[in-house]
N, C-alpha and C positions, 0 to 999 in steps of 0.2 A: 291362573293356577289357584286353587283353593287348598283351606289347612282341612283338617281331620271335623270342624264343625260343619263344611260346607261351602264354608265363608273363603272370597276370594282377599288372598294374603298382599302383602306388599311386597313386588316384586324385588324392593331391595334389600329383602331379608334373604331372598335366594344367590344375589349378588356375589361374586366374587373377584376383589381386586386385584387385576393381572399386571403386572409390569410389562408394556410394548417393548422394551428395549433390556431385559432384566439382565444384567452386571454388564450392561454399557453405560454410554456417555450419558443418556438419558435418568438413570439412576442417582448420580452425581452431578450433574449441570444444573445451577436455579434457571428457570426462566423470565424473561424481560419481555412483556410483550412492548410490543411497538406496531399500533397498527398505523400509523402516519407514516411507516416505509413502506405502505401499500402502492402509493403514488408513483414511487422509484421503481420498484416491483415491478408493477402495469408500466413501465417506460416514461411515464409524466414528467420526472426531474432527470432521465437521463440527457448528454448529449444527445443531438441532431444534427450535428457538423461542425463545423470549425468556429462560425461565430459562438456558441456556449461551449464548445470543449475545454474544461480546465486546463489541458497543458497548450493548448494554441493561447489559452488569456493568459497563462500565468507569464510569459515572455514579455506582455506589454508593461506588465507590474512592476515596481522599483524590487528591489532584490530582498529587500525588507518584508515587505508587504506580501512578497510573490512567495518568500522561504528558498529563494535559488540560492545555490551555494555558489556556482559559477557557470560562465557562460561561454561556452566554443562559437566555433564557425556554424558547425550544422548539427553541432547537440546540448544541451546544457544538463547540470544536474540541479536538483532541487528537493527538499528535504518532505515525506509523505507528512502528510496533516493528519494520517491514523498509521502509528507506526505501528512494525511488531516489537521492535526494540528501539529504546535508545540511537539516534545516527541512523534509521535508517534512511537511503539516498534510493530518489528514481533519477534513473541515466532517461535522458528523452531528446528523439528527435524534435528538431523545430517543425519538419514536415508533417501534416496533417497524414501519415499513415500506415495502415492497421497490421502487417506483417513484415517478418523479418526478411522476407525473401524482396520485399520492396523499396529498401534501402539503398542506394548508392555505394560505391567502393569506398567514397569520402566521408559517410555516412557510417560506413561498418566499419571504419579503419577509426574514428574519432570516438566511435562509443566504444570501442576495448581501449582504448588509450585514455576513455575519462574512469572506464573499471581498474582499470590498473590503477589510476591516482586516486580515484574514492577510496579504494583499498587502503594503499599508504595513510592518505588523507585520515581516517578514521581511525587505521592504529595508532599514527601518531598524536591523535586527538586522546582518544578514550582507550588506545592499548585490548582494542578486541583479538580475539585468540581467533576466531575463524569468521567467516562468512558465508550465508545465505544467498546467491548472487543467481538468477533468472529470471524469464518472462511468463508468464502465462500468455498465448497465442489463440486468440478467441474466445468468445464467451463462453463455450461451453467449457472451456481448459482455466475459466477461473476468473479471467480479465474482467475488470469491474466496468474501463474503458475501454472496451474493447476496438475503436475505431482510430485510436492512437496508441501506436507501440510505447510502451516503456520497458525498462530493464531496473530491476529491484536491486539493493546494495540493503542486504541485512547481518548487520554486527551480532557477532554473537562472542556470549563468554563461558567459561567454565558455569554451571549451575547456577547460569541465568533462567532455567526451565526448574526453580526452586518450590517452596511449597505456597508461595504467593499465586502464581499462576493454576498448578497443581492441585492443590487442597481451597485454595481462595478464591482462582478462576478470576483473578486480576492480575494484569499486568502493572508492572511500578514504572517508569519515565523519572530519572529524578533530575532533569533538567525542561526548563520551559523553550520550546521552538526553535523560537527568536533567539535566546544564548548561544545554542544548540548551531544554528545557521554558522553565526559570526564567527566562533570558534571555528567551523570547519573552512567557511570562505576564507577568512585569514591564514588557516594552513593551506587552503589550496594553492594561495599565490605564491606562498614562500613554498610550493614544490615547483613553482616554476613552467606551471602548465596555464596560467587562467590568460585565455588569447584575448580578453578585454571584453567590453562589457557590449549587449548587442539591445535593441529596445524593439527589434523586425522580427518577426515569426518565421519570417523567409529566409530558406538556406541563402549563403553566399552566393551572390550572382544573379539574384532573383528577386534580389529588395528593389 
């Protein structure tokens, strides 16, 4: 392009800055880049099976170190290491897998029986007003792991969605993990449900 002498101008005088996303999320969101989740991305740090799946290791781990709140026959629960809230709990089979239609009757009968006591367990910890409670089923539906079923338990409260999150695009945690566990393990026994402690990845019957 040239101006009015002749002379070819600087194309960035003709420029005009468009917003891709203009009064969405993109307007309002800072960005973080992180190109070292490139690895995870491209599959490099995901699981490959059971020897590296976090929830097949987390079962060998003392309950401290693992963040298990309790341990059934063939599911335990155990507290996420990126919560969205406060408390929140993944319900998980011991068995290495990836849908819910592949679960046993003992299997589907002990993960609504540890939802129901996550539930109690959390009000009468932190008094949440409702809950967040399902799975994402495949990776394209969300699941981070996808090759191990879990079942999400997220506590929610009145205008927990305040202007921190909102306007600040932080969430707040005002408790650290490890507090966070003990409190909950210690009420899960006094509800009466924790069938004792298991160190096998293997359902019942199968260690």
């Amino acid at each position: 392009m040239t101006d009015e002498t002749g002379r070819a101008g600087d194309d960035a005088d003709y420029r005009i800055a468009v917003s891709s996303d203009d009064g969405g999320p993109a307007t309002v969101f800072e960005h973080l880049w992180t190109p070292y989740r490139m690895a995870y991305i491209r599959g490099e740090g995901k699981p490959t099976g059971e020897h590296d799946c976090p929830f097949c290791v987390i079962p060998t781990m003392s309950d401290e170190d693992g963040l298990i709140v309790a341990r059934g026959t063939t599911v335990f629960a155990v507290l996420n290491l990126y919560p969205y809230n406060a408390g929140h709990l993944m319900l998980v089979p011991y068995r290495h897998v990836p849908d819910y239609t592949d679960l046993t009757d003992d299997e589907v009968a002990e993960l609504g029986a540890f939802t129901q006591t996550a539930m109690r367990v959390v009000r009468s910890v932190s008094g949440a007003h409702g809950f967040n409670i399902g799975m994402n089923q495949g990776s394209v539906a969300g699941a981070g792991i996808a090759d191990h079923l879990h079942q999400h338990v997220v506590p929610r409260w009145g205008g927990d969605t305040n202007f921190m999150p909102v306007i600040g695009l932080t969430r707040v945690l005002p408790q650290v993990l490890r507090e966070s566990r003990k409190l909950l393990a210690e009420a899960w026994i006094q509800a009466g449900t924790q069938t004792g402690p298991r160190t096998s990845t293997a359902p019942a019957g199968e260690a």
